[in-house]
N, C-alpha and C positions, 0 to 999 in steps of 0.2 A: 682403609678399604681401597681397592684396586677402583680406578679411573676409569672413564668410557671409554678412554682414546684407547687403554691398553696396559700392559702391566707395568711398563716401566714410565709412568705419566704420576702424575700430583696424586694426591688424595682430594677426593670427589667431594663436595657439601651436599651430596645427595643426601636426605635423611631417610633413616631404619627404622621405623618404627608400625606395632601393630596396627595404629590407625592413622595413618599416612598412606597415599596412593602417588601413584608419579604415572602424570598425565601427559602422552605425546602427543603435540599438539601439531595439526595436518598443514599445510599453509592456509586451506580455503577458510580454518576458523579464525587465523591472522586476520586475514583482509574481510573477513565479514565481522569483526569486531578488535580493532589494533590494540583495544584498551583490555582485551580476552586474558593478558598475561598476569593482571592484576584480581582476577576473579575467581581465584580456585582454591583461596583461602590457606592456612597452610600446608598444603600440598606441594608435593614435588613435581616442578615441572619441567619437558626434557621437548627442545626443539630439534629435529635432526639436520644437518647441515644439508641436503639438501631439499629444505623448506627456505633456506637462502639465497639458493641459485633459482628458484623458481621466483620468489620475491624479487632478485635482482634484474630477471627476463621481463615483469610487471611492472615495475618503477619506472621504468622511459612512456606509458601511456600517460602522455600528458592532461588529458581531455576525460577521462572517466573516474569515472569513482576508485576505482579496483586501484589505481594506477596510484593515489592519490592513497589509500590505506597502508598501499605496499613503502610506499616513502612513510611515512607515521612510525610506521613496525621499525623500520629500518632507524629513525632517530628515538625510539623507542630503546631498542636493545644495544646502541650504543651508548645512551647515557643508563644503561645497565651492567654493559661490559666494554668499559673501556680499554680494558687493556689484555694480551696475552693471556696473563694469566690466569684472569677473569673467565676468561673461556676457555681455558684448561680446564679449572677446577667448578666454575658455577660460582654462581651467588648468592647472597640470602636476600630476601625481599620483605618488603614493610608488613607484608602479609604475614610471616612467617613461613613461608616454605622458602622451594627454593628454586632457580633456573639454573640448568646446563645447557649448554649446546651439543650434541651428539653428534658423534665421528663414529658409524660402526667399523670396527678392526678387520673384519669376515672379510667386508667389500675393500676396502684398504690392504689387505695382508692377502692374496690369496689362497697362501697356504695355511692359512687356518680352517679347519674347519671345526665343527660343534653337530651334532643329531639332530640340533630344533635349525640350523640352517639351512641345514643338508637334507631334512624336510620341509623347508621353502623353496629352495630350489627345485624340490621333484612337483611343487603344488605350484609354483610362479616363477617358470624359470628364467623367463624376460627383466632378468635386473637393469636392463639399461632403462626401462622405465621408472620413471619418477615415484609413482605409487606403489611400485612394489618395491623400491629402496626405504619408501619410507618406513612402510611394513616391516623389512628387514631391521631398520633401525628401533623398533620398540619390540619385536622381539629380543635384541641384542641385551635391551636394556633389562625387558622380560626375565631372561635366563640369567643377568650378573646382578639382581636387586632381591631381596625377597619381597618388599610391599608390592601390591595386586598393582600391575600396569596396565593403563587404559590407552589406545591409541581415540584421540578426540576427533572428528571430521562429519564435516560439513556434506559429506559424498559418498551413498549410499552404497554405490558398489566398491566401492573401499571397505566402508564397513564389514561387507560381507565375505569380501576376501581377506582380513584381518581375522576374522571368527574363521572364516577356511582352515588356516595356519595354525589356533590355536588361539589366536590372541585376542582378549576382549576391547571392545571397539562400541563406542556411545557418540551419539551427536553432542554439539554442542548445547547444552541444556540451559544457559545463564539468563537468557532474551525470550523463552521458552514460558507460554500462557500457563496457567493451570489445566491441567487434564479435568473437562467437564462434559456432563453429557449434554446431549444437543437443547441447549434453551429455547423455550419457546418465544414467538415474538413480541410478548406482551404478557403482561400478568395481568386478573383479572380482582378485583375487591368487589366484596357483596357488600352490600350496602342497602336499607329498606326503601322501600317505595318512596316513604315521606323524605327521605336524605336526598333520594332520587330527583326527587322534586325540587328540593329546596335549591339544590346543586345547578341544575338548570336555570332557576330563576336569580338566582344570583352571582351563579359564574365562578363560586369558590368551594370548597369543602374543606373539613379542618379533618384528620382524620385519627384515628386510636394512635399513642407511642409504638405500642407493641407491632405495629403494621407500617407504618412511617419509618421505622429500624428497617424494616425488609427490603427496603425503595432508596434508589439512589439519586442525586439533583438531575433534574429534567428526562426522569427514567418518565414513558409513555406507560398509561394500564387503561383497564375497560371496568369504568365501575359497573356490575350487574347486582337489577334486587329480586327477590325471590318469584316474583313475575313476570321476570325473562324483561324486563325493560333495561336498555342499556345505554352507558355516556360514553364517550372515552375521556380521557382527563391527563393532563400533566402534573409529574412532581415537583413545586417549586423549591423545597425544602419544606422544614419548620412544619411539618406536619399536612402544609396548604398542599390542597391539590385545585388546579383551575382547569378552565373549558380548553378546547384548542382554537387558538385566534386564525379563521380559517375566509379568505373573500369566498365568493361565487363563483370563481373561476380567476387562473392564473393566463396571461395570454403573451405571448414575445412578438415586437411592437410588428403589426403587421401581420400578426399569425391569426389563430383559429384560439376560442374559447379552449383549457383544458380543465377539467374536473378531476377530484380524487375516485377511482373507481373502487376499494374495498378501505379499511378499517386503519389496516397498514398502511398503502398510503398518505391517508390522510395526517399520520403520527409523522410522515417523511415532507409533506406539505410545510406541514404547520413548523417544524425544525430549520427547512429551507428559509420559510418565509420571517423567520426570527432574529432580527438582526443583534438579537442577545446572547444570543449562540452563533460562538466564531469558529467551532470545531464540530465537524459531524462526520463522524462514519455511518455505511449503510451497508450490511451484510443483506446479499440476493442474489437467488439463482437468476439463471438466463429469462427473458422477458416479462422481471418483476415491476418494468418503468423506472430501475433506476436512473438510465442515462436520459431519458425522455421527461422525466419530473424535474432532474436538476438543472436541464438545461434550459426549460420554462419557466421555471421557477427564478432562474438568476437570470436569464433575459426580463421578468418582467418588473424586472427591481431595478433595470437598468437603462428602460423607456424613455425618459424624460428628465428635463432640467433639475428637479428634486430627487432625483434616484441616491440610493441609497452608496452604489456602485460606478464608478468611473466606467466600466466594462467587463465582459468575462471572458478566465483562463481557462483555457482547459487543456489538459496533458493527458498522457497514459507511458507506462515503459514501454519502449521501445525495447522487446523481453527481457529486459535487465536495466534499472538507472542505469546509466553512462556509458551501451553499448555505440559507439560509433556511427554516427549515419552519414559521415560528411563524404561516400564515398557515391551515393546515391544522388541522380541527378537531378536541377532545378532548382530553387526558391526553397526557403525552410520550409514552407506551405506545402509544398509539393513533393520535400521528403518525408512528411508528419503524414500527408495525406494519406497515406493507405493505414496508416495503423488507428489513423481518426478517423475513417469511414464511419462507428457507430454516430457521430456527432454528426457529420453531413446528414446521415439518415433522418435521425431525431428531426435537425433543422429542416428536412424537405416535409416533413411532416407537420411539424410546427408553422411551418409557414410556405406552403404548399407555393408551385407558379400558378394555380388555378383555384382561386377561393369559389367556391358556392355560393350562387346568388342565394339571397335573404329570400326565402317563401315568401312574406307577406307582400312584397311587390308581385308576386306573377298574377294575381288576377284582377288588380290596381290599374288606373290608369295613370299614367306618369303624366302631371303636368309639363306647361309649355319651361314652366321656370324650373322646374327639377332637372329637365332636360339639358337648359343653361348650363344648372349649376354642378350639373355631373358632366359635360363638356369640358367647363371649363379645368375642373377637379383632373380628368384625364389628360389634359394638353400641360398642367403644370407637372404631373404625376410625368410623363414623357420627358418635358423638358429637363425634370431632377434627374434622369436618369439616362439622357441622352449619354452621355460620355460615356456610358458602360455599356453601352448598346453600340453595334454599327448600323451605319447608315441602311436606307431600304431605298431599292427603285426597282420600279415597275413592278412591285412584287417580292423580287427575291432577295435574301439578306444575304451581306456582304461578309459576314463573320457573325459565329454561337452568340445566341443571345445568355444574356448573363441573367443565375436566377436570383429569387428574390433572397434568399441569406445569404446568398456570393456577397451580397455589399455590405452585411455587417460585417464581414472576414475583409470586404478594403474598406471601411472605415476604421476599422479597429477597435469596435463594442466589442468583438469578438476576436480574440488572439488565441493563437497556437505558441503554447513552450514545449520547448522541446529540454526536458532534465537533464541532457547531458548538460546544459549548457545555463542550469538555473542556480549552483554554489556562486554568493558574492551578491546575487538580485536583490534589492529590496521591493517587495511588491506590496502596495498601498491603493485601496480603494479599489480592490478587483474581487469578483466572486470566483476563487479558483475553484475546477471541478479536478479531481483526480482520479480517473478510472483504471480500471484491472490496480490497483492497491496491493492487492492480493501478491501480487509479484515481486511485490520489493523488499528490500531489508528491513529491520527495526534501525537500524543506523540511514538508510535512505529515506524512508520518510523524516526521520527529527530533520533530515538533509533538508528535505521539503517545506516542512512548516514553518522550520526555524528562519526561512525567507519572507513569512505573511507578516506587514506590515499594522497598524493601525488602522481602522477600519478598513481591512479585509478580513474576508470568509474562505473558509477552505473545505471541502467537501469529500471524502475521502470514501471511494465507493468499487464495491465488486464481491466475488464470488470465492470463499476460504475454501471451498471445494473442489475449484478450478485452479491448479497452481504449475505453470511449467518452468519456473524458475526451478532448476537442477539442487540448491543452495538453502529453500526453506520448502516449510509443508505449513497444514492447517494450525498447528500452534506456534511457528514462529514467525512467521510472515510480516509484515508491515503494516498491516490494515487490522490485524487481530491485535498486534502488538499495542498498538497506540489505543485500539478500546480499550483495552484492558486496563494501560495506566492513565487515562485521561477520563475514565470510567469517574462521575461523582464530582466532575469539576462545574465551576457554576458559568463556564461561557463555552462547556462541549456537550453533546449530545450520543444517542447512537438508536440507531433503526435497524430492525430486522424485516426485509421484506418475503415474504413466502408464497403467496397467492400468485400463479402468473397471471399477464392479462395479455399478452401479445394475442396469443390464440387459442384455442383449444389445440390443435395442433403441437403449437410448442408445448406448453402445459405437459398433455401426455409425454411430448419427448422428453423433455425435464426429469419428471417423475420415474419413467418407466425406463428410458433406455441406458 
């Protein structure tokens, strides 16, 4: 059988057969998964050579992720084709199919032409770009193979200018959830009044096999019995289901009491506050408390001598693990700052510069020694705080006063990572939060967790609905990804939140716009 490179080239290990497919793989599926070459089972698989040159423009980013896959790929496919001839002809893989590298002749040769080129050129006649070479190259392969040619990518309008041409074109499906419909946030079991009861007063339930199959470890449900009386309950396995281990209120040291305000919630409380679960995802649209619950939640774990937590992380992409910010000015602080703004917010809430006086003093009269002892309380509260404060005369200050969660960010209870720069960490004793998740790869979060040390927690939280990453959608993302396979493990979790509670306002806007 005649070669890719052209007719007077090797014979090809391509294989012919009726259920075989030869799949062209785009560079973006390389670098969003290096290990992608191994996973198409015995199929035929055709890289075009200039997924090389683009790989090779990628390998000099020292500092990102991308940079760091394209190097993998790269010793990858040398210890697959080490030689000449190797890449003349392809090779066979442990899989059973097989790889080539693709040289189209058309773009090589200009005097060749063909019908199926000669209409890509009238549909994309900008060959000197990259994606329409590539296009060109699995048509090429299209027209000399008879098994059905897929061009693979990660990039939407690729796709559709591939199907433009003629040519069928599919995302990468391997890292890809199951297609399901929209779960609701909880399940509900009936259960009779007397269970109802018993469950309460003793804090456990044992429940039927047949229903205990349906629930996964530490899945959240709402026991209901037939007179609308309601628990919520956890799965511990083994049939047990228990209460939720819930205080009165969560607070971060120096803040304001906070309560669960709905159902949900409280299933997302009681997960935080579990230092038996070291993994939690939490799917939620805009102003469901996610970022406002975990970040009281792990400050209040981290108050004192006994705390569970040395301090807390918290991160978000920067729209992509490993985009570059080093070119942004100031302090790491101060280049994280704008994409942390939610967690400033949260913290000016949580611990406001202005706490509310206690009601029950206003109609009190304050003794001569209360008076003392809240003197003195203020001149020592001053004196901790002098140094982050400027001086004051006659009145006017000398420099911004500093507010009250500025100083867990300089004591360092509270750290900013920035993930370009978190491969190689090992993080021990920190409550990491990770927000917008939704963004990132199924290969950059395992990047993520695979750094959480012994006693730490990692909290992995945001919106499958919201995704500007160009690279995934609702079923492959990073934050869908990892429920799914960590789904039933006995030290991970996962919350759905759905009720807003920012405002009515948002609320509507959520829902409606």
């Amino acid at each position: 059988m005649e070669n890719l490179r052209g007719a007077n080239a090797p014979i090809s290990r391509i294989r012919v057969s009726a259920k075989v497919k030869t799949f062209v793989l785009d560079t973006n599926v390389l670098l969003h998964d290096p290990q992608s070459i191994f996973k198409f089972q015995d199929n035929n698989l055709a890289i075009p050579v200039e997924v090389l040159e683009e790989l090779d423009a990628i390998k000099g980013e020292q500092s990102t992720e991308r940079g760091r896959n394209a190097r993998r790929v790269h010793r990858i496919l040398q210890g697959l084709l080490p030689d000449a001839r190797a890449m003349h002809e392809g090779v066979e893989l442990e899989t059973g199919g097989t790889l080539s590298i693709i040289i189209n002749p058309y773009l090589a040769e200009p005097g060749l032409r063909s019908p199926m080129m000669d209409r890509l050129r009238a549909i994309l006649p900008d060959l000197t770009k990259k994606d329409n070479r590539i296009i060109a190259a699995a048509l090429f392969v299209q027209e000399r193979y008879p098994p059905p040619t897929i061009l693979v990518t990660k990039d939407v309008n690729v796709q559709l200018k591939a199907r433009a041409v003629g040519l069928e074109s599919e995302d990468y499906l391997n890292d890809k959830v199951p297609e399901t419909d929209d779960e609701p946030s909880y399940r509900e079991i009936e259960v009779s009044i007397y269970e109802l009861q018993r469950f309460c007063s003793e804090g456990a339930f044992e429940i039927a096999e047949k229903t205990s199959a349906l629930l996964y470890q530490n899945e959240y449900v709402l026991l209901r019995s037939n007179e609308g009386k309601t628990m919520p309950a956890r799965y511990y396995g083994d049939g047990i289901l228990r209460r939720l281990k819930l205080p009165d209120y969560v607070k971060a040291p120096g803040g304001i009491p906070i309560r669960a305000r709905n159902l949900e919630q409280q299933f997302f409380m009681d997960a935080l506050l579990d230092d038996s679960i070291h993994l939690l995802t939490c799917f939620g649209k805009a102003g469901t408390g996610k970022t406002l619950l975990s970040t009281v939640c792990a400050l209040h774990q981290t108050h004192d001598d006994h705390s569970r937590y040395d301090g807390v992380s918290i991160s978000r992409p920067v729209i992509a693990l490993g985009k570059d910010i080093g070119f942004l000015p100031g302090t790491l602080q101060e280049k994280m700052k704008p994409w942390l703004q939610p967690y400033h917010d949260a913290l000016e809430v949580l611990i406001p510069s202005k706490v509310p006086k206690d009601p029950q003093f206003a109609s009190k009269k304050v003794s001569k020694k209360m008076h003392k002892k809240r003197d003195e309380h203020f001149l020592t509260s001053m004196t901790a705080v002098q140094p982050n404060h400027a001086s004051h005369h006659n009145g006017h200050s000398n420099g911004p006063l500093i507010k009250p969660y500025e100083r867990l960010l300089k004591s360092g209870l509270v750290e900013i990572e920035a993930l370009a720069f978190i491969r190689g960490r090992s993080i021990a004793r920190r409550f990491f939060i990770l927000d917008e998740a939704q963004q990132l790869t199924p290969h950059e979060v395992k990047t993520v967790i695979t750094r959480i040390s012994e006693g730490s927690k990692i909290v992995l939280i945001g919106d499958p609905t919201q995704i500007d990453n160009p690279y995934v959608d609702a079923r492959s993302n990073g934050l869908v990804y990892c429920h799914n396979r960590m789904k039933g493990q006995t030290i991970s979790a996962h919350v759905k939140l759905s009720k807003g509670e920012r405002s009515k306002l948002a609320e509507l806007a959520a829902d409606l716009l």
